[in-house]
C-alpha positions as CSV (number, residue, x, y, z in Angstrom):
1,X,-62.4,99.2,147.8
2,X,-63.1,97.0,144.5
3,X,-63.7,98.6,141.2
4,X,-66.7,97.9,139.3
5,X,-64.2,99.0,135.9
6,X,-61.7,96.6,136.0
7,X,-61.1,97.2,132.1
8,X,-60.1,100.9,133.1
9,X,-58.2,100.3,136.2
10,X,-56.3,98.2,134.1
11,X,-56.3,100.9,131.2
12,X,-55.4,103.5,133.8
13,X,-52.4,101.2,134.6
14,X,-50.9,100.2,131.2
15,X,-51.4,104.2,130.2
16,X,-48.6,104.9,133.3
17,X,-46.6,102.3,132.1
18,X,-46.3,103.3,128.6
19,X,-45.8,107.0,129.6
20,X,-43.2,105.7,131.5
21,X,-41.7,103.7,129.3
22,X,-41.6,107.2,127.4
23,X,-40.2,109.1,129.6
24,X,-37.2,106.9,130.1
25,X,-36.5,106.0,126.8
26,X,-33.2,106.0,125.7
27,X,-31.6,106.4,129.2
28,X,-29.6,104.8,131.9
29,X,-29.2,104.9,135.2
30,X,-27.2,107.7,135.6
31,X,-29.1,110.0,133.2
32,X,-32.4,109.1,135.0
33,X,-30.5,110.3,138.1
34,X,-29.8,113.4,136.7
35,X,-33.3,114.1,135.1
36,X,-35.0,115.2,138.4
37,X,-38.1,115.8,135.7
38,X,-37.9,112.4,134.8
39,X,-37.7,111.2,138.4
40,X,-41.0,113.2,139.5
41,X,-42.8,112.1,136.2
42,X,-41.8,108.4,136.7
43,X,-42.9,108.7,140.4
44,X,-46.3,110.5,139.7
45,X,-47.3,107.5,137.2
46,X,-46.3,105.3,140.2
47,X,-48.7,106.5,142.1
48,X,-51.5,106.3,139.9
49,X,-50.5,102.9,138.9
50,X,-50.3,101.7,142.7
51,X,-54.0,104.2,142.7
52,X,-55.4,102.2,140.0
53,X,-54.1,98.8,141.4
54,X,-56.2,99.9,144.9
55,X,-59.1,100.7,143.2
56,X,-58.9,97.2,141.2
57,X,-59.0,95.6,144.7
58,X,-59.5,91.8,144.8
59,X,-60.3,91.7,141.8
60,X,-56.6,92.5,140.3
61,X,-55.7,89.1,141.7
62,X,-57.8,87.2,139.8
63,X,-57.2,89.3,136.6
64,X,-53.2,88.9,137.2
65,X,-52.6,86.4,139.6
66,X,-48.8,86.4,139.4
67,X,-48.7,90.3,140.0
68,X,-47.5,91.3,143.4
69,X,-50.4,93.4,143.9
70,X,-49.9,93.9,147.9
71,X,-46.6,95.4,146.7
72,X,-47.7,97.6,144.0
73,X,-50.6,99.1,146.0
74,X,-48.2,99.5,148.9
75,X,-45.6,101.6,146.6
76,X,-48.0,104.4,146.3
77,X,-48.2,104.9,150.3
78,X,-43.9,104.6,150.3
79,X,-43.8,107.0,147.8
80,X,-46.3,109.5,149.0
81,X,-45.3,108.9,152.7
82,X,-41.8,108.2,152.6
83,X,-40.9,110.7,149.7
84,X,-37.9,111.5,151.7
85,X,-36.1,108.4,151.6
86,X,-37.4,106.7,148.0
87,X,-33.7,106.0,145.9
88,X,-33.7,106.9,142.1
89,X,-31.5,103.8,141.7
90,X,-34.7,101.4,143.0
91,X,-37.3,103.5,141.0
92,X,-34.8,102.7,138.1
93,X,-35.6,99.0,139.3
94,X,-39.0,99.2,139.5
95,X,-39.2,100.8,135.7
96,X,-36.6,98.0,134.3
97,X,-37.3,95.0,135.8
98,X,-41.2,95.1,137.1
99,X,-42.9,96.9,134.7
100,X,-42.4,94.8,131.9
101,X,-44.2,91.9,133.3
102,X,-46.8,94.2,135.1
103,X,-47.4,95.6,131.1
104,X,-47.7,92.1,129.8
105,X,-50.0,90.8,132.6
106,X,-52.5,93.9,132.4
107,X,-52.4,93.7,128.7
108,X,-53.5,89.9,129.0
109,X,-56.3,90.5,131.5
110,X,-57.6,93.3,129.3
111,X,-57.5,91.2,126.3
112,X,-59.8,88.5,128.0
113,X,-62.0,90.8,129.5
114,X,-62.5,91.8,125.9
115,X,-63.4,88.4,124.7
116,X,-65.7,87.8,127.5
């Protein structure tokens, strides 16, 4: 299923990631584990970033090419699925390490779908 509003899809996306990026502020590992809050929050925006990432379809490749968008769409299923056996610690991953480059890239498409 391909959207037809790529620029929202993509706002939709960088909105999660902010409100992550919010939610986490200030912590570390451990006190993300401890924050079960925190934890659902940070999981819920998953979701509708791996939602959003769906609904962008092919077109997400060609807006962000070096996006693992197979992965990202495939987290929403693991969490929604799988809830039982998703680890804090590789959320923690996923918010350190991924999400900065999946920010920068969806801010760049958006900027030239501005421009266009």
């Amino acid at each position: 299923m391909s959207s037809d509003k790529p620029s929202r899809r993509l706002e939709d996306i960088l909105e999660n990631v902010l409100a992550i990026e919010r939610y986490v502020s200030g912590m570390d590992l451990a006190a993300f584990e401890r924050d079960s809050k925190t934890c659902d929050a940070v999981e819920r925006c998953l979701e509708r970033i791996s939602e959003a990432a769906a609904k962008l379809g092919d077109q997400a490749l060609v807006l962000a090419p070096d996006q693992p968008w197979p992965n990202i769409r495939a987290l929403g299923n693991r969490l929604r699925h799988e809830y039982d056996d998703i680890r804090n610690d590789r959320l923690w991953d996923i918010v350190q390490v991924s999400l900065p480059g999946l920010r920068a890239a969806c801010e760049q498409a958006l900027q030239s779908l501005r421009e266009r």
